[in-house]
C-alpha positions in Angstrom: -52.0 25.7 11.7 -51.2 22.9 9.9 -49.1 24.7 7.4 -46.9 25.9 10.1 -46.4 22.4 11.5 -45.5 21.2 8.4 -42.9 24.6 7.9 -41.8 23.6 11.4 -41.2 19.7 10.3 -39.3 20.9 6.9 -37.0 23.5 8.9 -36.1 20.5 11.6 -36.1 18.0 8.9 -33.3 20.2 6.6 -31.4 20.7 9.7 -31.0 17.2 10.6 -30.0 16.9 6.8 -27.1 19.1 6.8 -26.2 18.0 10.4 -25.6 14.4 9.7 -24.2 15.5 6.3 -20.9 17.2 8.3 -21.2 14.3 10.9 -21.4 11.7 8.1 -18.0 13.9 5.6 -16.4 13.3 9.3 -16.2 9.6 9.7 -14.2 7.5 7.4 -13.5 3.5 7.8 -10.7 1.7 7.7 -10.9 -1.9 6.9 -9.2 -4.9 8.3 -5.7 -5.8 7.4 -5.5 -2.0 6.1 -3.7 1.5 7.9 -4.3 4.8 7.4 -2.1 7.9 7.5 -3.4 11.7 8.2 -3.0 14.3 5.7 -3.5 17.2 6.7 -3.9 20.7 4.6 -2.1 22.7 7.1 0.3 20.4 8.8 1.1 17.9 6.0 1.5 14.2 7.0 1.0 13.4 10.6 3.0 10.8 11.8 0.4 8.6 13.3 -0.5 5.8 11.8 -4.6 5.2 12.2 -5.7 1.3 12.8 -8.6 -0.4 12.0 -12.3 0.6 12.7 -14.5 4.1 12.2 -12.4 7.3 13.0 -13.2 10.9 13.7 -11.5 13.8 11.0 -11.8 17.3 10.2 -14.3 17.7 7.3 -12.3 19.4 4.2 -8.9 19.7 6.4 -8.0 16.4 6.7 -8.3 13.4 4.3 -7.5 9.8 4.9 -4.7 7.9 2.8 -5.5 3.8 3.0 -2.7 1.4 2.6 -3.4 -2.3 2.4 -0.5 -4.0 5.0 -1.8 -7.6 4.0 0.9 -9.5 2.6 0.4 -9.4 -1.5 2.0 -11.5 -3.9 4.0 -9.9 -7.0 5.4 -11.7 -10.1 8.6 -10.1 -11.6 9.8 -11.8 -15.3 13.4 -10.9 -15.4 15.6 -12.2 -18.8 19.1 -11.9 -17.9 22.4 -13.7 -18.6 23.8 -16.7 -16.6 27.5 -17.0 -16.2 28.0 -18.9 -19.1 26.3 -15.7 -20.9 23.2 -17.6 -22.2 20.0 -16.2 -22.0 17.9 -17.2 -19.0 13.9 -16.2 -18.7 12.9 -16.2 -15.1 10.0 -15.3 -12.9 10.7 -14.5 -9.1 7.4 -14.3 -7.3 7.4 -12.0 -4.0 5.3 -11.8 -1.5 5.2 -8.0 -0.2 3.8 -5.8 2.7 4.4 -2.4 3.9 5.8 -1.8 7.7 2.9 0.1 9.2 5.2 2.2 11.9 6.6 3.4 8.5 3.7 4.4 6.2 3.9 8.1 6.9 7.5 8.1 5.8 6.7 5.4 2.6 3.6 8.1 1.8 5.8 11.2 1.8 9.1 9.6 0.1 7.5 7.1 -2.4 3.9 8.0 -2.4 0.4 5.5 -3.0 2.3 3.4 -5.4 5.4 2.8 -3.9 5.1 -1.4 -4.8 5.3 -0.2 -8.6 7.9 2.4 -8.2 10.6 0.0 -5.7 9.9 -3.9 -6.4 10.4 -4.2 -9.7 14.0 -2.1 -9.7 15.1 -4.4 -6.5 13.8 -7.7 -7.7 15.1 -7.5 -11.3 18.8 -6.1 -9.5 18.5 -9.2 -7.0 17.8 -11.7 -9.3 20.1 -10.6 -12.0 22.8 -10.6 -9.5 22.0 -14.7 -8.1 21.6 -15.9 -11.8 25.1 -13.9 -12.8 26.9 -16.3 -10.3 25.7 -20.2 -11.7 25.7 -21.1 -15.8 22.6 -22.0 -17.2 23.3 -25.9 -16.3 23.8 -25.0 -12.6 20.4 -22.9 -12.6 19.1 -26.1 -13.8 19.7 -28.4 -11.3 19.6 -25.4 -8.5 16.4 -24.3 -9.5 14.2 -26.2 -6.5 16.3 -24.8 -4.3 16.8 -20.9 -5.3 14.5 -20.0 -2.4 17.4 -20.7 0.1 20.2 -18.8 -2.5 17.9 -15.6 -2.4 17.8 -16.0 1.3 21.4 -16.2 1.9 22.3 -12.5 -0.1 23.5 -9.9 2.1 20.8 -7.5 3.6 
């Protein structure tokens, strides 16, 4: 008798096991400040973009892809020429975040790593371009206030 309560305990107890394992490969968590996009084996990317908290999947069908959309700061050293053709080191420091209605389209154009693939080409094309227009004195005496220069480029 006691044997078969303890058969009886191991068959509910291996059951529960493998229940909360599918219930537990369901669930996945996205943190604060972070979005997540839907891939999904049949359909591809799914437009929807998933916000913060515990969310429901398809075990093996569906897996989530986390972005951080917290502004991040990058530091791009460019050496370029000035207009007076000398040599100028600088370091343009960018602060960065994704547009969340836009990750599904970042995701399947760029990928994960679309900082390392798009900020350094734009950055060193930008800042090329600003130093191109003052010689290495104006830069100089400019420098403090670059910021609003940078701001003032066309879109």
């Amino acid at each position: 008798m006691a044997s078969k309560l303890f058969e009886t305990i191991g068959k509910l107890g291996l059951g529960l096991a493998i229940t909360g394992g599918i219930v537990n490969s369901a669930l996945y968590n996205v943190e604060g400040g972070h979005r997540a996009v839907i891939f999904d084996r049949f359909q591809g990317v799914k437009d929807v973009v998933v916000g913060e908290g515990t969310h429901f999947l398809i075990p093996w069908i569906q897996k989530p892809i986390i972005f951080d959309c917290r502004s991040r700061p990058r530091n791009v050293p460019v050496i370029t020429g000035s207009k007076d053709l000398q040599n100028v080191n600088i370091t343009l420091r960018i602060l960065f975040r994704p547009v969340a209605t836009q990750l599904p389209r970042i995701f399947t154009s760029l990928g994960e790593d679309y900082d390392e693939r798009v900020l350094p080409s734009i950055t060193t094309e930008i800042l090329k371009s600003v130093v191109a227009r003052f010689d290495a004195g104006e830069l100089i005496t400019y420098l403090p206030s670059g910021q609003s220069v940078l701001l003032q480029l066309p879109q």
